[in-house]
PDB file of N, CA, C, O and CB in Angstrom:
ATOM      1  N   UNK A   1       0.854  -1.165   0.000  1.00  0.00           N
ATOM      2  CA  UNK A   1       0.000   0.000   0.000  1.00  0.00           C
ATOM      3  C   UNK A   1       0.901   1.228   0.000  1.00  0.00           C
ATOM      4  O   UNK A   1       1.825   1.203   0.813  1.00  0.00           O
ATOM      5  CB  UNK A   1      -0.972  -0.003   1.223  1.00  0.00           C
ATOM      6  N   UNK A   2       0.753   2.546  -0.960  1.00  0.00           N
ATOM      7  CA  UNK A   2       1.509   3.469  -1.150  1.00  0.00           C
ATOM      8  C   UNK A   2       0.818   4.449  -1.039  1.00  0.00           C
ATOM      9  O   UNK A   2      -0.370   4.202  -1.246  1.00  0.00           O
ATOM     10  CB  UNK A   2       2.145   3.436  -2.121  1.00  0.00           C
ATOM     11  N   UNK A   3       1.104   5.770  -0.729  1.00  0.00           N
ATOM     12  CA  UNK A   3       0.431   6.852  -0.231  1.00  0.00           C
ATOM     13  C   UNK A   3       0.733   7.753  -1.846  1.00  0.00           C
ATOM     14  O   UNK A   3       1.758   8.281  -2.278  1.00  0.00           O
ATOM     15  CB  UNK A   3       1.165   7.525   1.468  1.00  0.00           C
ATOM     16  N   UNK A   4      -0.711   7.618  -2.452  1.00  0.00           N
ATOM     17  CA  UNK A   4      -0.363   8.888  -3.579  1.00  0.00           C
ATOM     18  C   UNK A   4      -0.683  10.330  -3.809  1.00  0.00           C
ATOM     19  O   UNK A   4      -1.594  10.632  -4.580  1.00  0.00           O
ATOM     20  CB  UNK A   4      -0.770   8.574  -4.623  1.00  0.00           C
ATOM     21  N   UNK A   5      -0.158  11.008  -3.339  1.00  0.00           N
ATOM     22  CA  UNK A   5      -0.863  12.874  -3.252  1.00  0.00           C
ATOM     23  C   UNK A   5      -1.864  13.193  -4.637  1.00  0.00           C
ATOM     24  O   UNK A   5      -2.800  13.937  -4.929  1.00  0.00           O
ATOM     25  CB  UNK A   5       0.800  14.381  -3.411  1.00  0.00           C
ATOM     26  N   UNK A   6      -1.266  12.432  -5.095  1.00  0.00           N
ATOM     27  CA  UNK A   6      -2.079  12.426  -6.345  1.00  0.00           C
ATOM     28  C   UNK A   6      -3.280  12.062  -6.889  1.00  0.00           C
ATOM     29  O   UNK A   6      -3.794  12.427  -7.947  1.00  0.00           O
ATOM     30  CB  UNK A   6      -1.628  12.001  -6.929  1.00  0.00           C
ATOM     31  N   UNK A   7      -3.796  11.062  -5.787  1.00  0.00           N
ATOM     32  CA  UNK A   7      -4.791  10.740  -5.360  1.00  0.00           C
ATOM     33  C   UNK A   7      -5.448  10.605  -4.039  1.00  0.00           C
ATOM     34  O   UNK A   7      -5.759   9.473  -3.667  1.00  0.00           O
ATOM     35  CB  UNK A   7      -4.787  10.028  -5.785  1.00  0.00           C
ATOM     36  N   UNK A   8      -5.649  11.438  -3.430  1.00  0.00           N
ATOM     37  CA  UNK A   8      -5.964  11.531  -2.221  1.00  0.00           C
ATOM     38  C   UNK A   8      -7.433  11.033  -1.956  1.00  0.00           C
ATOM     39  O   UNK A   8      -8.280  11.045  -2.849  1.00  0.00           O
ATOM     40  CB  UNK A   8      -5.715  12.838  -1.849  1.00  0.00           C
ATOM     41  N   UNK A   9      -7.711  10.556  -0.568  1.00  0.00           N
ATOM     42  CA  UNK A   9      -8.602   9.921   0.131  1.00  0.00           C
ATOM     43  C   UNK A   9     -10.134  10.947  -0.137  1.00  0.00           C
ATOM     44  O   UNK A   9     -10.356  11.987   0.482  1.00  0.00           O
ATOM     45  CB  UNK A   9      -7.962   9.769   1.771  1.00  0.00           C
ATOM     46  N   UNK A  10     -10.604  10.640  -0.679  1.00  0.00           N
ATOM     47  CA  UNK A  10     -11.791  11.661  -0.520  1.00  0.00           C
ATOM     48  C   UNK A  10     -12.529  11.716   0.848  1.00  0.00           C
ATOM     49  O   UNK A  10     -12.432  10.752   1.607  1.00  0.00           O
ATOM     50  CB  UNK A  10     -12.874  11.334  -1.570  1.00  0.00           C
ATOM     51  N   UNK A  11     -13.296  12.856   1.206  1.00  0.00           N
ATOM     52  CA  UNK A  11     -13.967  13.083   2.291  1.00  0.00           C
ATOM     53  C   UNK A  11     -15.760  13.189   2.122  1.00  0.00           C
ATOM     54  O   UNK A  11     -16.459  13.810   1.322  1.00  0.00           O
ATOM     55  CB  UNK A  11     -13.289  14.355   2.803  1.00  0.00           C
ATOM     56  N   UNK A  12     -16.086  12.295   3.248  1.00  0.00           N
ATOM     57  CA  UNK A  12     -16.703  11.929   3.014  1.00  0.00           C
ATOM     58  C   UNK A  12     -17.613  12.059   4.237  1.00  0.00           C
ATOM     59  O   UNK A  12     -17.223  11.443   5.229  1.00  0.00           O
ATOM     60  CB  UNK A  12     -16.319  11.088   2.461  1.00  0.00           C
ATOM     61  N   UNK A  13     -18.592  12.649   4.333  1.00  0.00           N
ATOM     62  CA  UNK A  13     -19.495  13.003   5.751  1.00  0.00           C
ATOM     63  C   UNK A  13     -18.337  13.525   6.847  1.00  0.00           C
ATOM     64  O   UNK A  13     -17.157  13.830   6.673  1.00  0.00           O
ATOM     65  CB  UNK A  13     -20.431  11.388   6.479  1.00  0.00           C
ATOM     66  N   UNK A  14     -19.207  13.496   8.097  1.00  0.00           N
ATOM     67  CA  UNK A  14     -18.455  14.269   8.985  1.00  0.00           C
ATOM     68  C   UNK A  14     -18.298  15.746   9.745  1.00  0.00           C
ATOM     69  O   UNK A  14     -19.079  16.329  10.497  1.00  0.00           O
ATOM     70  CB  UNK A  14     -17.692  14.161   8.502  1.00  0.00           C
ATOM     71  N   UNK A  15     -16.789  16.174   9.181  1.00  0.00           N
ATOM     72  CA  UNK A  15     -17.180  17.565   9.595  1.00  0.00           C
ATOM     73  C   UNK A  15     -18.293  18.619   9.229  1.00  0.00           C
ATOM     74  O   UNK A  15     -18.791  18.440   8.117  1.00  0.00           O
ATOM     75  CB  UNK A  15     -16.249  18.137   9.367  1.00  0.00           C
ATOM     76  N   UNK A  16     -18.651  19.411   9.770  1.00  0.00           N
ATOM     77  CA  UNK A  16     -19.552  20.723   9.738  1.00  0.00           C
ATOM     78  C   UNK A  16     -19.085  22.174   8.997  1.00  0.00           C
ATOM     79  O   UNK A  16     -19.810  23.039   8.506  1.00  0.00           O
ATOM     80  CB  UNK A  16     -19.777  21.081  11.238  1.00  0.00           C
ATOM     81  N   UNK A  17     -17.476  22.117   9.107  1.00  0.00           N
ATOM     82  CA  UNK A  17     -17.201  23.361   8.395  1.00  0.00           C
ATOM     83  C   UNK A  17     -16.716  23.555   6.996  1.00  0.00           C
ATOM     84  O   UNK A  17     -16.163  24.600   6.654  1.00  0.00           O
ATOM     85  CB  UNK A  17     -16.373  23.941   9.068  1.00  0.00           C
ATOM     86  N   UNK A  18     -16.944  22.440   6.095  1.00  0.00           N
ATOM     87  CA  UNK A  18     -16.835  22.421   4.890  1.00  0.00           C
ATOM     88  C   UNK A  18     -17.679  23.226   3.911  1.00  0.00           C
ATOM     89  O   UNK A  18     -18.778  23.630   4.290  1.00  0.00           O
ATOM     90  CB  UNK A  18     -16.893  21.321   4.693  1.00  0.00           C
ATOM     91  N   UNK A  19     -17.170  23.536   2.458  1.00  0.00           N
ATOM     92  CA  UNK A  19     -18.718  24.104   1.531  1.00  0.00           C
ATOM     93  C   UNK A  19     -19.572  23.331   1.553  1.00  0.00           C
ATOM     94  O   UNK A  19     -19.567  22.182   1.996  1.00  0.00           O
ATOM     95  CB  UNK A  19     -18.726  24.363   0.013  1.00  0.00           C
ATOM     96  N   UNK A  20     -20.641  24.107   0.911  1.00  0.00           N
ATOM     97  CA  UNK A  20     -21.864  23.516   0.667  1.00  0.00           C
ATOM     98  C   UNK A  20     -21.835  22.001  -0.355  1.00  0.00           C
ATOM     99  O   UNK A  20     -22.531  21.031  -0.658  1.00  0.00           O
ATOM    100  CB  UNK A  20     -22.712  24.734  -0.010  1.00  0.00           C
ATOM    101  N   UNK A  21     -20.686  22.536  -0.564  1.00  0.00           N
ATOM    102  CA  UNK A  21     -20.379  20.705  -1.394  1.00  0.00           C
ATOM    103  C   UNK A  21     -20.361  19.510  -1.221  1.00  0.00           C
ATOM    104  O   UNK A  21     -20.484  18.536  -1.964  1.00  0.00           O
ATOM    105  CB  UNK A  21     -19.452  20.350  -1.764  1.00  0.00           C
ATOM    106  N   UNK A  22     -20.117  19.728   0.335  1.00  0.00           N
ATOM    107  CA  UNK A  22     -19.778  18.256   1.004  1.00  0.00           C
ATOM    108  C   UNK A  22     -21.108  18.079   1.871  1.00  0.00           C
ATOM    109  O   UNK A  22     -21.604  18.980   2.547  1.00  0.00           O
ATOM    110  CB  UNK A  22     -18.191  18.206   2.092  1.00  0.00           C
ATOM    111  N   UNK A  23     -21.504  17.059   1.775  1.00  0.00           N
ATOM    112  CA  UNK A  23     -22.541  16.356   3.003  1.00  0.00           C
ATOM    113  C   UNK A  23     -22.214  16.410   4.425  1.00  0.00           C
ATOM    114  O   UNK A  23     -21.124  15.941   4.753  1.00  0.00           O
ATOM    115  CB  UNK A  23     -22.686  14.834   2.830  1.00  0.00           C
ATOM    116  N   UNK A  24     -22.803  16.791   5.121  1.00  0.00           N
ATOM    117  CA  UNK A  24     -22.135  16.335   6.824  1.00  0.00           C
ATOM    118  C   UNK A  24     -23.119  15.714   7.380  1.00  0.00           C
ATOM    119  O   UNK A  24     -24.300  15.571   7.064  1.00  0.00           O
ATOM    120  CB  UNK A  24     -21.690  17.604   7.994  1.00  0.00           C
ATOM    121  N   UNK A  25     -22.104  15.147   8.780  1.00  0.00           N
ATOM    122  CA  UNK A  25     -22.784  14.075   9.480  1.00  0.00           C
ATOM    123  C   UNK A  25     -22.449  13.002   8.495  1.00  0.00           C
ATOM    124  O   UNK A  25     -22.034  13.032   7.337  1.00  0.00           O
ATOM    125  CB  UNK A  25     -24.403  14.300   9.776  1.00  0.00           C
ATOM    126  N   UNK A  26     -22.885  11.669   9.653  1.00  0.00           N
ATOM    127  CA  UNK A  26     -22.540  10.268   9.816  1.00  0.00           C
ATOM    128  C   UNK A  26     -22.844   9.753   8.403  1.00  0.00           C
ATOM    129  O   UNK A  26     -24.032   9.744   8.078  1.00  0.00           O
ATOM    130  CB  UNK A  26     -23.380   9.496  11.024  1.00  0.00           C
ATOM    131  N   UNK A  27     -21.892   9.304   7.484  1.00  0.00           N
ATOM    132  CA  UNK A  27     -22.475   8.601   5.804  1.00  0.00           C
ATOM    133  C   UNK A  27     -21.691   7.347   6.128  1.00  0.00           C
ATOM    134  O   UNK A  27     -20.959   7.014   7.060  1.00  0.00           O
ATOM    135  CB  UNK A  27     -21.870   9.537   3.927  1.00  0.00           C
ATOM    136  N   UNK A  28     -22.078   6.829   5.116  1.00  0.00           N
ATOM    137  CA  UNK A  28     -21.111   5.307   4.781  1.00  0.00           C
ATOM    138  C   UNK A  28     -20.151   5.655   4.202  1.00  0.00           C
ATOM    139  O   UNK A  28     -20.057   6.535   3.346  1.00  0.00           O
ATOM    140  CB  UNK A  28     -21.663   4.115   3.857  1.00  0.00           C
ATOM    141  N   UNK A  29     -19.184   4.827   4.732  1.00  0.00           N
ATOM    142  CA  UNK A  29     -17.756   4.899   4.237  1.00  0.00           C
ATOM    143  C   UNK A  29     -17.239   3.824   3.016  1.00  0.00           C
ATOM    144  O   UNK A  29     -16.243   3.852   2.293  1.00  0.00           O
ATOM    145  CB  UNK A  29     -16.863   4.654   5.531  1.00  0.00           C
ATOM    146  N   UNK A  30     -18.382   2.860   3.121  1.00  0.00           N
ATOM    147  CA  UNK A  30     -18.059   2.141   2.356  1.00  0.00           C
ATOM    148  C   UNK A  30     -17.117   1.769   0.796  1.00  0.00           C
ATOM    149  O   UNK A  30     -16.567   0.672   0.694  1.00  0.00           O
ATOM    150  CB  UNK A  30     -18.874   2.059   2.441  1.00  0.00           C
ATOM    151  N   UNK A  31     -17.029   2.761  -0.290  1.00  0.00           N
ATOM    152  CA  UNK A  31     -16.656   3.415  -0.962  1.00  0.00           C
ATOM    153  C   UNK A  31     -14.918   3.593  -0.517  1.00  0.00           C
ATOM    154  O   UNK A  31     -13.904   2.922  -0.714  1.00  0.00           O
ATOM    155  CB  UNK A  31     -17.622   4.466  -0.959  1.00  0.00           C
ATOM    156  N   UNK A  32     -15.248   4.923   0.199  1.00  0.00           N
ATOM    157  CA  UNK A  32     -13.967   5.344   0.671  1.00  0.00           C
ATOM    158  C   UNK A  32     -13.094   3.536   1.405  1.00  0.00           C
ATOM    159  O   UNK A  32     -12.024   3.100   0.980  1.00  0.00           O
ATOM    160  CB  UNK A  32     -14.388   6.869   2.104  1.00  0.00           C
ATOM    161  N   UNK A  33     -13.568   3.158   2.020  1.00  0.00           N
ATOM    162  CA  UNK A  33     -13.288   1.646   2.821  1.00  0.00           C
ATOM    163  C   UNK A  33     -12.604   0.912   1.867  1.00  0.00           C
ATOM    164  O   UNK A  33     -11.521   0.506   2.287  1.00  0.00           O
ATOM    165  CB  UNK A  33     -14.682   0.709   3.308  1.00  0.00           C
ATOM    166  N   UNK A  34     -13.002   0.441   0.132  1.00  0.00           N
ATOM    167  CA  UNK A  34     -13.039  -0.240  -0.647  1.00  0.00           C
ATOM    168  C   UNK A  34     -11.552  -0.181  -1.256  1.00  0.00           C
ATOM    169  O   UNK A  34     -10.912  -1.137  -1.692  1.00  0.00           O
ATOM    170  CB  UNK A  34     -14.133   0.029  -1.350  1.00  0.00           C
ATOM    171  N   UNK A  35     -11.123   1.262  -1.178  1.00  0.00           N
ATOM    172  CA  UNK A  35      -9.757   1.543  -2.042  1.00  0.00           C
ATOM    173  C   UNK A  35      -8.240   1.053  -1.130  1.00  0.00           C
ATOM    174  O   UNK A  35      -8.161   1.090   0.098  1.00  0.00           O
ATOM    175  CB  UNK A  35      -9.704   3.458  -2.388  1.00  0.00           C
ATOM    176  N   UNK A  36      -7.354   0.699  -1.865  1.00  0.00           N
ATOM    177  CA  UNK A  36      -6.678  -0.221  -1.634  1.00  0.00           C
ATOM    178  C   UNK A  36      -5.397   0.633  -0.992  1.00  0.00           C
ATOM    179  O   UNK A  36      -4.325   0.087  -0.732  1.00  0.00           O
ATOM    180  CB  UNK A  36      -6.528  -1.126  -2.874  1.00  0.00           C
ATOM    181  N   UNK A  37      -5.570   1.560  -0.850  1.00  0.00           N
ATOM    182  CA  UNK A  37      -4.642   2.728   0.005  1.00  0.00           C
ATOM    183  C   UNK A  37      -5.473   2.981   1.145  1.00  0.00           C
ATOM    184  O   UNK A  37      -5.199   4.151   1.411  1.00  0.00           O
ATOM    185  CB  UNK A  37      -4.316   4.285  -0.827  1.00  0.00           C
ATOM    186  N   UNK A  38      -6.284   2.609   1.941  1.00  0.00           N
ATOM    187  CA  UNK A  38      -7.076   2.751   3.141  1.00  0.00           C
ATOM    188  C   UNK A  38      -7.037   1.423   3.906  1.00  0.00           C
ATOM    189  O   UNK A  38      -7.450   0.314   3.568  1.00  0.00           O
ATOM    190  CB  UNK A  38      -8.538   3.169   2.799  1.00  0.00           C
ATOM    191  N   UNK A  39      -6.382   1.866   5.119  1.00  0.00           N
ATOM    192  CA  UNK A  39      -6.271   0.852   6.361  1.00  0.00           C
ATOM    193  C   UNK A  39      -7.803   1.143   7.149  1.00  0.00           C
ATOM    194  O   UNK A  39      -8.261   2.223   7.524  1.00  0.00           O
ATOM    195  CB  UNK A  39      -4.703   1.277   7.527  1.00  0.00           C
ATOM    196  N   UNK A  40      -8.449  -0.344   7.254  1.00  0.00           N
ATOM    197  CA  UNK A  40     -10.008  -0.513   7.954  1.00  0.00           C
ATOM    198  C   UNK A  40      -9.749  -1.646   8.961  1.00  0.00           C
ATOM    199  O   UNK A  40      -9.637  -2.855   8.763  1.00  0.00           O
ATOM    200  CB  UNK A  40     -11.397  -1.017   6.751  1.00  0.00           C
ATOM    201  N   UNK A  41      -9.684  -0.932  10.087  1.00  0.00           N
ATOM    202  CA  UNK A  41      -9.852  -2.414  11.300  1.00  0.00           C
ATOM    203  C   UNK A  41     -11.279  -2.284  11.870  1.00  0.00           C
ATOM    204  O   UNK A  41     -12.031  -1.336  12.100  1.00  0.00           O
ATOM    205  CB  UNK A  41      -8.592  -2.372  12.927  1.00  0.00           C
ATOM    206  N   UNK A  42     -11.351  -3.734  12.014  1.00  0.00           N
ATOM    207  CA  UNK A  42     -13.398  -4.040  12.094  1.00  0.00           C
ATOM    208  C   UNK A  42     -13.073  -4.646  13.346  1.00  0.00           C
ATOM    209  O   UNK A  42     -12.030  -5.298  13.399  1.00  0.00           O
ATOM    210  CB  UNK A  42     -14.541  -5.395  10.683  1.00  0.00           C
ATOM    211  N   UNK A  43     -13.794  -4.541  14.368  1.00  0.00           N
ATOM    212  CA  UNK A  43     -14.434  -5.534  15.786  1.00  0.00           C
ATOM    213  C   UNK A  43     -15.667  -5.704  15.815  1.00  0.00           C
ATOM    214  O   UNK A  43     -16.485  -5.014  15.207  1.00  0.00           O
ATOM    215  CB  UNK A  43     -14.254  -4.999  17.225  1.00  0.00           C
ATOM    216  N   UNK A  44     -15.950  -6.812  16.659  1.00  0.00           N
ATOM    217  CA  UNK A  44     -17.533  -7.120  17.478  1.00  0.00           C
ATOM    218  C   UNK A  44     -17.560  -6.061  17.902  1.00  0.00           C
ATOM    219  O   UNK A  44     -16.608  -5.447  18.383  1.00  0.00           O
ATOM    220  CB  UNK A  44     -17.837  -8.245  18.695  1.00  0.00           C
ATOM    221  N   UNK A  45     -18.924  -5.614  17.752  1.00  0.00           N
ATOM    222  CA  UNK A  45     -19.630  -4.601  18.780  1.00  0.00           C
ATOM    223  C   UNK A  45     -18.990  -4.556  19.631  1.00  0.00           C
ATOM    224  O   UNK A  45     -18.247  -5.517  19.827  1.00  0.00           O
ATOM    225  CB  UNK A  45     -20.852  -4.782  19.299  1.00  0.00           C
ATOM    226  N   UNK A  46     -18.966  -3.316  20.634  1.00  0.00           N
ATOM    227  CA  UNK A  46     -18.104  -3.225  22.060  1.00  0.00           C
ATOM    228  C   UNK A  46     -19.119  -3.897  23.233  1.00  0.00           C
ATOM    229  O   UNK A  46     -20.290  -3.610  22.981  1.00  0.00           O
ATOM    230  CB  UNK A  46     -17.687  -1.376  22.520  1.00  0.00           C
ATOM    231  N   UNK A  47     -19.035  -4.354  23.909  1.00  0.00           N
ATOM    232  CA  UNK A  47     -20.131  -4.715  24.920  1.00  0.00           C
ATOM    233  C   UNK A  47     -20.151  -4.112  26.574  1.00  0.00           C
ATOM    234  O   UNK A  47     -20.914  -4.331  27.514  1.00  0.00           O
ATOM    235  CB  UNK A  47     -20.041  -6.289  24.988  1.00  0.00           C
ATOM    236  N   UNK A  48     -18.825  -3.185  26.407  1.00  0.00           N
ATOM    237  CA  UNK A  48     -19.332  -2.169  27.108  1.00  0.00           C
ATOM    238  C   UNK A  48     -18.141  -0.745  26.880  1.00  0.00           C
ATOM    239  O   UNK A  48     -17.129  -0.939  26.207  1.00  0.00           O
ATOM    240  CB  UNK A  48     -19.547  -2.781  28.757  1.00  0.00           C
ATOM    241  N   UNK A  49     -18.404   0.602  27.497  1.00  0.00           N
ATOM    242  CA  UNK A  49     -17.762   1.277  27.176  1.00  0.00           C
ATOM    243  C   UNK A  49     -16.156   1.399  27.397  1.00  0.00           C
ATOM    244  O   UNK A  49     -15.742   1.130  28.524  1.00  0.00           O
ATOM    245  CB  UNK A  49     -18.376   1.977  27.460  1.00  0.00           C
ATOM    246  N   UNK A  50     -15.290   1.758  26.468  1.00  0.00           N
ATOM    247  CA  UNK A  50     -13.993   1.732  26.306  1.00  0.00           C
ATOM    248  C   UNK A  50     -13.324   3.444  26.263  1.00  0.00           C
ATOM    249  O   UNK A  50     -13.665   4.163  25.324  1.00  0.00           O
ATOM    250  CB  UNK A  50     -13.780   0.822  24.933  1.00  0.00           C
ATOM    251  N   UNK A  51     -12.460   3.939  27.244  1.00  0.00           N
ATOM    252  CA  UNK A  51     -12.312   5.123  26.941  1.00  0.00           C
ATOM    253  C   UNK A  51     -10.665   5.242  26.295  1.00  0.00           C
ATOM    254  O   UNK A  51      -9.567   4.874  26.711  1.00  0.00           O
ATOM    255  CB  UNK A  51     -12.695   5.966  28.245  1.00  0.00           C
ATOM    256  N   UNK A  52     -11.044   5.807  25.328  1.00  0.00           N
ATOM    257  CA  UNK A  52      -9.789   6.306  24.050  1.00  0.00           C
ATOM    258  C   UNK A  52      -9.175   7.535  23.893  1.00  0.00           C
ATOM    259  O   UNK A  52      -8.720   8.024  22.858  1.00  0.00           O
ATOM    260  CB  UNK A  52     -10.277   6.267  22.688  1.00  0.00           C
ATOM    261  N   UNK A  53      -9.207   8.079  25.229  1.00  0.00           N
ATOM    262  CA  UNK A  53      -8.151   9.672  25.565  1.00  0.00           C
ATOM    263  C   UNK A  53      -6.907   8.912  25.838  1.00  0.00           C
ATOM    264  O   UNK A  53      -6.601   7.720  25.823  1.00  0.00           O
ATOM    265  CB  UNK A  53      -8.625  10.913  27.231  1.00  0.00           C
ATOM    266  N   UNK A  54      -6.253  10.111  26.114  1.00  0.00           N
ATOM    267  CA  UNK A  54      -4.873  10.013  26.305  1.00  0.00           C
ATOM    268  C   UNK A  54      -4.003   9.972  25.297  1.00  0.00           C
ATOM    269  O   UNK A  54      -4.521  10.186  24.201  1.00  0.00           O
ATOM    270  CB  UNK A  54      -4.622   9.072  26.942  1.00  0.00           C
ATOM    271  N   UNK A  55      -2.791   9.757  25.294  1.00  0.00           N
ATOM    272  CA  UNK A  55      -1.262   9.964  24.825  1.00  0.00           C
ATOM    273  C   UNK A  55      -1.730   8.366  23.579  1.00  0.00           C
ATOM    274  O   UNK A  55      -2.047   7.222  23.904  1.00  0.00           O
ATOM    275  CB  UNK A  55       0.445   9.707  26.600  1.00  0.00           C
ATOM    276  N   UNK A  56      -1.547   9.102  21.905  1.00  0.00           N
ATOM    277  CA  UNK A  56      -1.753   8.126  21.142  1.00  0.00           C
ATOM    278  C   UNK A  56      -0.337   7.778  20.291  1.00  0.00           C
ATOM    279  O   UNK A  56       0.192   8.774  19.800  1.00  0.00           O
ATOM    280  CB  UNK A  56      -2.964   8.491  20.321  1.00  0.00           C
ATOM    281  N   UNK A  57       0.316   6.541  20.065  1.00  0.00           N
ATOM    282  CA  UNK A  57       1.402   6.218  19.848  1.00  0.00           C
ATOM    283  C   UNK A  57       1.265   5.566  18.486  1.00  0.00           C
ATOM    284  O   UNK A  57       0.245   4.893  18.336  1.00  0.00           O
ATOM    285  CB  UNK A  57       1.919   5.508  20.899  1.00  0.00           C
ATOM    286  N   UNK A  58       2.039   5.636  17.549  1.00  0.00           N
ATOM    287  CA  UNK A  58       1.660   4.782  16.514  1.00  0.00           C
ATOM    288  C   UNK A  58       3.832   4.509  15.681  1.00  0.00           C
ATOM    289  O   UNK A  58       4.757   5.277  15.419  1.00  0.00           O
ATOM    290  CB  UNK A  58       0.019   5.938  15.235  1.00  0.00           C
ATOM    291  N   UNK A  59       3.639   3.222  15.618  1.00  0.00           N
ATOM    292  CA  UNK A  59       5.137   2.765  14.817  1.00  0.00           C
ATOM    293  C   UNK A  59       4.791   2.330  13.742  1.00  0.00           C
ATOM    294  O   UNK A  59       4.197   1.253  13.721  1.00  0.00           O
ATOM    295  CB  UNK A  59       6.092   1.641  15.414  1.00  0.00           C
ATOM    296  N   UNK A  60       5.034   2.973  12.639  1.00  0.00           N
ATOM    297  CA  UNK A  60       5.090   2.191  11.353  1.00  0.00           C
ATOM    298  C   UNK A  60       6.418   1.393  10.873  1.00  0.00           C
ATOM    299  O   UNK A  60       7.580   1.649  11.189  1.00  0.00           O
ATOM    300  CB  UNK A  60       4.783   3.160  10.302  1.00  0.00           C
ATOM    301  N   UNK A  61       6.221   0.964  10.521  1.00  0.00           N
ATOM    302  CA  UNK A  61       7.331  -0.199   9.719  1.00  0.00           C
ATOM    303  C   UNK A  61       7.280  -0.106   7.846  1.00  0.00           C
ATOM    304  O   UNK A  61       6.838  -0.995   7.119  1.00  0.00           O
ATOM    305  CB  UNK A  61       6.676  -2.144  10.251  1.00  0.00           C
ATOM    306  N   UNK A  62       7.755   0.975   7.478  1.00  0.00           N
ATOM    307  CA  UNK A  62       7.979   0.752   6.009  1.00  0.00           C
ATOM    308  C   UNK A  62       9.089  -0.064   5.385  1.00  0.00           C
ATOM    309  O   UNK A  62       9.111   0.149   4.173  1.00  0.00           O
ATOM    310  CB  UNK A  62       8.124   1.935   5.476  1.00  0.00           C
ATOM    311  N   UNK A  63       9.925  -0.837   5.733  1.00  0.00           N
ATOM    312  CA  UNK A  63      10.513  -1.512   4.924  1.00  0.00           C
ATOM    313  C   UNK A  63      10.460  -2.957   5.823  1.00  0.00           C
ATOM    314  O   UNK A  63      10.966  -3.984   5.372  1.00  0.00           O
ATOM    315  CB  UNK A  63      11.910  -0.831   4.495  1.00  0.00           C
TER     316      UNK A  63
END
């Protein structure tokens, strides 16, 4: 998977302060999900609440 500026991720629902061009609020991503430059991790439903503040860390590994 390669990151192309050249083709960038379209946007898709969501934010509020965009033009009148874009839709807001909650859409399917599905679409956007489908393309082969987009990382999608899926779980079971949560079965109870999980809190996701704090200090976020991320290591990539490109080679």
């Amino acid at each position: 998977m390669a990151y192309d500026p050249m083709n960038p991720v379209p946007t898709t629902g969501g934010a509020l302060l965009l033009t009148d061009g874009f839709r807001t609020g909650p859409l399917h991503q599905t679409a956007v999900e489908a393309r082969e430059d987009v990382l999608v991790l899926t779980t079971e439903p949560l079965t109870e609440d999980v809190e996701v503040t704090g200090r976020v860390r991320a290591v990539i590994d490109t080679g």
